[in-house]
Each structure stands twice: as structure tokens, then as C-alpha cells.
N, C-alpha and C positions, 0 to 999 in steps of 0.2 A: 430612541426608536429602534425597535427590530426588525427584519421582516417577519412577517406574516406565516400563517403554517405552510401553507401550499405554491410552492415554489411554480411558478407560470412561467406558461411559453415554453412549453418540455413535452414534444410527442412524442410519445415512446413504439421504437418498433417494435413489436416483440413476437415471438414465432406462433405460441401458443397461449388456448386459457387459460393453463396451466401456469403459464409464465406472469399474462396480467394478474390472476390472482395472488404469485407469490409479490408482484410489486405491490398490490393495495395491503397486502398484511406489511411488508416492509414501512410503507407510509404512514400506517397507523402506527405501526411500532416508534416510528420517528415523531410522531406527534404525541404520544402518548409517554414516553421515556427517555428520551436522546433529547429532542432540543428544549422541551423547559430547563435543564437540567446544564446545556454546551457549556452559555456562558461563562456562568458563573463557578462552575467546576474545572474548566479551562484558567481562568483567572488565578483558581486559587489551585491550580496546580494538582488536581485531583484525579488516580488515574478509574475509571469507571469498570472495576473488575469486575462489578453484579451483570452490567450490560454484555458484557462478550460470554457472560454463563446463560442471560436468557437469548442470548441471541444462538447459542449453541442448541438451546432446547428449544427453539425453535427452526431447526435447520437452515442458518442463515453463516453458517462456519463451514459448510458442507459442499456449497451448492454445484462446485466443478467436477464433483467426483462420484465413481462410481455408487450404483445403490445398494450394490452387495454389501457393501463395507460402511454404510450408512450413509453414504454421498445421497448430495439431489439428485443428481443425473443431466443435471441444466448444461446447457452449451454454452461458452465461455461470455457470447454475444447477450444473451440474459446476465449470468454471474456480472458482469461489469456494470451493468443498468444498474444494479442493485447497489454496488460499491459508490457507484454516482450517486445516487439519493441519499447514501448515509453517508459520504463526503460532506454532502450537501448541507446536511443537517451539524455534523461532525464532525472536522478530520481526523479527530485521535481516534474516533470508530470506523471511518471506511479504512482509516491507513491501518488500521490493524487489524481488519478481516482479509484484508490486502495481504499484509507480512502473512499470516497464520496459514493462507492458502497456501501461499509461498513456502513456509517452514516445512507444510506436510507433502510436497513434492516431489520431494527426493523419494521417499516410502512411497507414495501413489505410483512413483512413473517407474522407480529401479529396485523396492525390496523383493523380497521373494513371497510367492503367494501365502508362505507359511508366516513372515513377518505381516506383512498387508493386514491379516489375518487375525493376525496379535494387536496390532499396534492403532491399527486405523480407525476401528470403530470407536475409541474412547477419544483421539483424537480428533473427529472427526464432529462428534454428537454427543461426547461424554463430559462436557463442562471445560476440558483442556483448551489451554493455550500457548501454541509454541513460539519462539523464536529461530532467526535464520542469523548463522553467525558465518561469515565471510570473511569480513572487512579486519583490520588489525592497527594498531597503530602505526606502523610503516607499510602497510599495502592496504590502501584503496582502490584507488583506479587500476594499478598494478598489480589483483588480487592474487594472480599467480604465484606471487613473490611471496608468500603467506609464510612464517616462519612458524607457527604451530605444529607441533611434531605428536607423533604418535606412534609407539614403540611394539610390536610385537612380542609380546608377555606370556604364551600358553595358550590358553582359549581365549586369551582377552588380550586388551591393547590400552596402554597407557597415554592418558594424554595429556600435553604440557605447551601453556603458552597461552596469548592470552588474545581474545577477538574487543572489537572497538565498534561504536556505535550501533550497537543493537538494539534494534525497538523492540521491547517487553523485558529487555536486560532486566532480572532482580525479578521480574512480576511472572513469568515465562513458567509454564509446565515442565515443558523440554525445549530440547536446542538442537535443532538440524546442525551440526558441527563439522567445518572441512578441515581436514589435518591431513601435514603431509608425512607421508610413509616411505616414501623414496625419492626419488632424484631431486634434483633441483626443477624447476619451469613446472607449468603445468601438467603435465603426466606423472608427475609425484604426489599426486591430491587425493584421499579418500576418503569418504561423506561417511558418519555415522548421526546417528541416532543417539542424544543423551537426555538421560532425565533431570530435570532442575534438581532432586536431592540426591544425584552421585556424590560421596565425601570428594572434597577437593575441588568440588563448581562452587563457586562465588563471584557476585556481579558486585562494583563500584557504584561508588555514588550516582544518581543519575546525572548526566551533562546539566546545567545551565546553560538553555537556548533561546534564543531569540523569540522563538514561539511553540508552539505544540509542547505549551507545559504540559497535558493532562495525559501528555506519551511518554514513558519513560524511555531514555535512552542511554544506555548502560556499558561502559567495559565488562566483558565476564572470563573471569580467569578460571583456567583448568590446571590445577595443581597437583599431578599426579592421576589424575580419575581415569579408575578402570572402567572400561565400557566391554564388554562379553565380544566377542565376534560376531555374535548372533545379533545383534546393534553393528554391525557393516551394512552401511546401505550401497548395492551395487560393488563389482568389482572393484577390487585394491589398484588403484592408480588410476582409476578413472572419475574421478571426484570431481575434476575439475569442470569437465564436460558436463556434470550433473548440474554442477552450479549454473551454467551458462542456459541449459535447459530451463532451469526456474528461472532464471530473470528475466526470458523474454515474457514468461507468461507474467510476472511481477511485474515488467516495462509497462504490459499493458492496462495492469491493478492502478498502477500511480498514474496512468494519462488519465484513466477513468475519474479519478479523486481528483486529478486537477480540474477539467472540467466540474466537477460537482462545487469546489470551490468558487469559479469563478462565475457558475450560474450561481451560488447565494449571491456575490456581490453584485452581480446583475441585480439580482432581485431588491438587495438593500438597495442600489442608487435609485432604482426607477420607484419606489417607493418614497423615497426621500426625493426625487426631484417632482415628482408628483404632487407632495403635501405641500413645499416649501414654496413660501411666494414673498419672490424681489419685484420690485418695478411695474408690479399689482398684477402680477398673473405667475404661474406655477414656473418654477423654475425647467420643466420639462418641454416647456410651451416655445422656449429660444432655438434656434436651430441651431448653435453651437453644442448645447448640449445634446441637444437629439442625435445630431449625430456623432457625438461620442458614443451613447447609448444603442446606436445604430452597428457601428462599430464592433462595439462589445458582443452583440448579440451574434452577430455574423462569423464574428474567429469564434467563439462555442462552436455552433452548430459546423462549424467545419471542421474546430477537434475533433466533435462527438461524430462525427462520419467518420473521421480517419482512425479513432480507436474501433471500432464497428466495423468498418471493412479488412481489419489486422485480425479479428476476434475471429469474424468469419471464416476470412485464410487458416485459423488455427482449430478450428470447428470442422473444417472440412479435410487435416490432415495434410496441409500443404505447406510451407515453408514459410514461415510468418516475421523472422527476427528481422528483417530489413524493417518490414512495417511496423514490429513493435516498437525499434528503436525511435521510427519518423513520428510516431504517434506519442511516444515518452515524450521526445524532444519538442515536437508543436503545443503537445497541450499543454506545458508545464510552462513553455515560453508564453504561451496564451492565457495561462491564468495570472502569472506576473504582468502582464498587461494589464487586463481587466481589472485585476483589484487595485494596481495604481488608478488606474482611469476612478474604478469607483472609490476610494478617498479624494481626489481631487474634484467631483463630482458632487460631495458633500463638504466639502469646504472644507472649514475650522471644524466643524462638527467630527469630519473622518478623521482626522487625525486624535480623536480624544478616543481612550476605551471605554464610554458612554456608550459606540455604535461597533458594531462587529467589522464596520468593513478594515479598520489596521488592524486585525486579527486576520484576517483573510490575506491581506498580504503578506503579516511575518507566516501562513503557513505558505504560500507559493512561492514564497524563497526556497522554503524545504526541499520543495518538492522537486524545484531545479539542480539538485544535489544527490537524492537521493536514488537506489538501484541504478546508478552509474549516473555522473553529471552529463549535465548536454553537451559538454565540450566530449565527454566519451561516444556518445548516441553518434554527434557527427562523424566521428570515427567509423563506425559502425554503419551508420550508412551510407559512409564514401567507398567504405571494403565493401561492402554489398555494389557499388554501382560498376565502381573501377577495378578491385582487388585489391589486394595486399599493397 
């Protein structure tokens, strides 16, 4: 059993017509190419490079950013509704219109209008897809600590070292790249711009993960690769702050995907407690279940507020990373809820990959990990309440 096309129980706020309309094309899009297609290209580990080119030609790679440069022009509170429906549908497709936004952020928010320029419109609308390389084999949570180096060479800058779990590792256009250029701590960090065929980029095998096979997730090593100067994104030694810039908006990519996750498995259980009949009437019909299903539906709809009211704070120009981080941390908690709830909700059934709901839960494991774990988010929002 699957669910059904049209995921229920989802009122969408949305500003403008402009906005419903790009949701009914996103939906079509998801019924007509994304979810025939999840399972079984999920299963067999398949990552769907065609879908992120027609999603590009279709401006659904675009939508946070400006329209000079080929962006939608949509305010982040749309962008996310959209990331939720193809969560919904797919998470190896919302989490990586997720990353790609993210990748192109550093250019959006700190290149020069002469890079912007250059670089954004094929990015942006021209079939590309990037990656966001942070992370490292000894600095995760600790990104600061980043031991990737990057040398000062003439007009150009050598880089060496090697980043760790990156989504599109190997499959990736370009790579938003942090490398540090001076000190030690974070004021030693600076953001360039690299293309997937600089000599000397090479990504690893991809991980073997518990789920989100149809993502790759990649080590990518930089062996010397010259990057120009004119690939500096933003000032030399301030890279680090650049990074922290993208992830709050990235914090709120991934609360978005988690809710989208955990309303499928909503949608699977109450499908499947609907059909199924113990003790001669529908297994939805007991109140024990109902109100799990009751449950379930309640923490959603209170992520999808708490991401929504973060979006808006960031839509309006006002200081958002407290909220983004409350809203990473709730929704991700909340879909690891929910999709427990809905394999236990289908019995013996959920637990077999016959039914998508253990696929829903190995990806909201991910998601409790990833653009900083919740044990980071708490962090982040105890400094936000108390300080330092």
C-alpha cells in the first residue's frame, strides 16, 4: 500500500496568486514525475539527476532569490511550502533544493555584483547543481576547527584538504568551499566558489547510510586546486560568518523537509488504519489509535507554524537564527516522532519495505543530524535566550 497522490489535511497559507499557482504546478510536477518514480529509485539507490534539471527549467531551484539574476523573487514563507511538498513527495528532492539554495548563498548574499553577475544566472536557472562543503572529517559540530587550507598563489589561491559529508558530493556542478586562509578559530575562514571540474576536486565513494540512498553523500577532496580570486566570495577571513548566514536559512530548509516527511507518514497511517479491519471494523475506529493519529497531526501543524513564523521574521528583515534553530530542532524532533508512531500504527506491515513508512523514519533520523544536530540547535537557542 501507498499513499494516495494528494496528501490531505494541508492548508496552505500563502501571500499571493502568484504563490498558489506556483504550488499547483509544484504538485503537478510531484504527481507527474517525483513520486511514481520515489520508491523504487530510492530502494535501488538511484540519485534522479534529470529531476533537479527539470526542476531548474522550471524555476523551482530559484525561488528565494532575486529576479535580476533569474531568481523567483518569492519570500522565503512560499520557498519552504514548496520544499514541504517535495519533502513530501521525496526527500532526496526537497533536501536537495534545500542544499542547492543553500550552496548558492554565499554568491547571493556576499559576491560582488560583477560575480552575481557571472555566476548566478546559470546557477540559478541553468541546469546546475551545487554543493555546500563545511563539514570535514574532524570538524562537525566544531566547524570552526576546519583544517582546509588555502594559500595565496598570485591572482589565485590554492586549495588543500579535504571536506566530509556532503550532499551531491561527486554529482555536484560546483562547491560553495570554506577554507582557511589565516588564523586559527573562526576569523581564519574564507568562502570561495569552485567548479566540480577544477584539476585536483575529487569526491569518494558515496557513504553507505541507513537511508536517503537516492542522495549521495560524499568526502571531496581538494588536491591542490587553483581557484582565481575572482572565485573569493566575500572578504578574506570572513567566511566563517558567511557560513553561519547560510545555515540559518538552511536550518529552516530542513525543518520544512521534516514536516513534509512526517505529513507523508501521517498520510500513510491514516490510510492504512482506515483500509485495515481487526475485530470487524477499521482499525481507525479504536480510540487508541485515533488518538495517536490525533497526536501526529497536532505536533505537524505546530512545526509548520513554527517554521512559518521563522520564515516570516527572515522575510521581514529581522533576526531569525533563534527561530531557525527552535524550528530545525522541533520539526526534526517531530518527524522522528511521527514516523515512529506511523510504523507502529501499521504493525508488522511498517516495518517491511512493502510500505514507505520505515523509509520515512530512516530519513528523519537524518534529519535530526543534519545543518547542525539538535543537540547543536539547543545550544543555539540557550545563547539566543541566556548568552554565551
Amino acid at each position: 500500500m501507498t499513499a494516495p497522490d494528494a496528501v490531505p489535511h494541508v492548508r496552505r497559507s500563502l501571500p499571493t496568486r502568484e504563490a498558489h499557482d506556483l504550488l499547483a504546478l509544484v504538485r503537478e510536477l510531484i504527481r507527474r514525475e517525483i513520486r511514481p518514480r520515489a520508491a523504487e529509485e530510492e530502494a535501488a539507490a538511484v540519485f534522479p539527476r534529470d529531476l533537479f534539471r527539470q526542476l531548474s527549467a522550471a524555476g523551482l531551484l530559484s525561488l528565494p532569490y532575486p529576479g535580476e539574476y533569474g531568481g523567483g523573487d518569492q519570500p522565503y514563507e512560499v520557498y519552504l511550502q514548496v520544499l514541504e511538498e517535495l519533502a513530501a513527495a521525496r526527500l532526496t528532492v526537497g533536501l536537495g533544493v534545500s542544499v542547492h539554495t543553500l550552496a548558492c548563498h554565499a554568491l547571493a548574499g556576499f559576491g560582488t555584483k560583477e560575480q552575481r553577475g557571472e555566476h548566478l544566472p546559470d546557477m540559478l536557472g541553468g541546469g546546475l547543481l551545487g554543493a555546500y562543503c563545511l563539514s570535514e572529517p574532524g570538524s562537525g559540530s566544531d566547524a570552526a576547527s576546519l583544517r582546509t587550507r588555502a594559500v595565496r598563489d598570485g591572482d589565485d589561491w590554492v586549495l588543500t584538504g579535504t571536506k566530509a559529508w556532503i550532499t551531491h558530493g561527486g554529482v555536484a556542478d560546483f562547491y560553495t568551499v570554506m577554507a582557511r586562509t589565516g588564523e586559527e578559530g573562526p576569523r581564519g575562514i574564507t568562502a570561495f566558489l569552485v567548479p566540480a571540474d577544477a584539476p585536483g576536486l575529487s569526491a569518494a565513494a558515496p557513504e553507505r547510510k541507513m537511508g536517503m540512498g537516492g542522495s549521495p553523500t560524499a568526502q571531496v577532496r581538494l588536491d591542490g586546486v587553483r581557484v582565481p580570486d575572482a572565485r573569493r566570495l566575500g572578504e578574506e577571513g570572513r567566511g566563517f560568518g558567511i557560513a553561519l548566514a547560510a545555515l540559518d536559512g538552511g536550518r529552516l530548509g530542513i525543518a520544512a523537509c521534516a514536516i513534509g516527511v512526517a505529513q507523508a507518514a501521517l498520510h500513510e497511517a491514516l490510510a492504512f488504519t482506515a483500509a485495515r479491519e481487526q475485530f470487524g471494523r477499521p482499525v481507525a475506529e479504536f480510540q487508541g489509535p485515533r488518538f495517536m493519529l490525533a497526536d501526529m497531526a497536532t505536533q505537524i501543524e505546530a512545526g509548520r507554524a513554527l517554521y512559518l513564523a521563522a520564515a516570516r521574521l527572515r522575510d521581514a528583515g529581522e533576526p531569525f537564527s533563534g527561530e531557525a534553530a527552535m524550528a530545525k530542532l522541533f520539526c526534526t524532533d517531530t518527524a522522528m516522532r511521527v514516523t515512529i508512531d506511523a510504523v507502529q500504527l501499521l504493525g508488522g506491515y511498517g516495518y517491511t519495505a512493502d510500505f514507505p513508512a520505515e523509509r520515512y523514519l530512516r530519513e528523519a533520523k537524518m534529519l535530526q543530524i543534519v545543518e547542525g544536530t539538535n543537540q547543536i540547535q539547543r545550544m543555539v537557542v540557550a545563547r539566543h535566550l541566556v548568552g554565551a
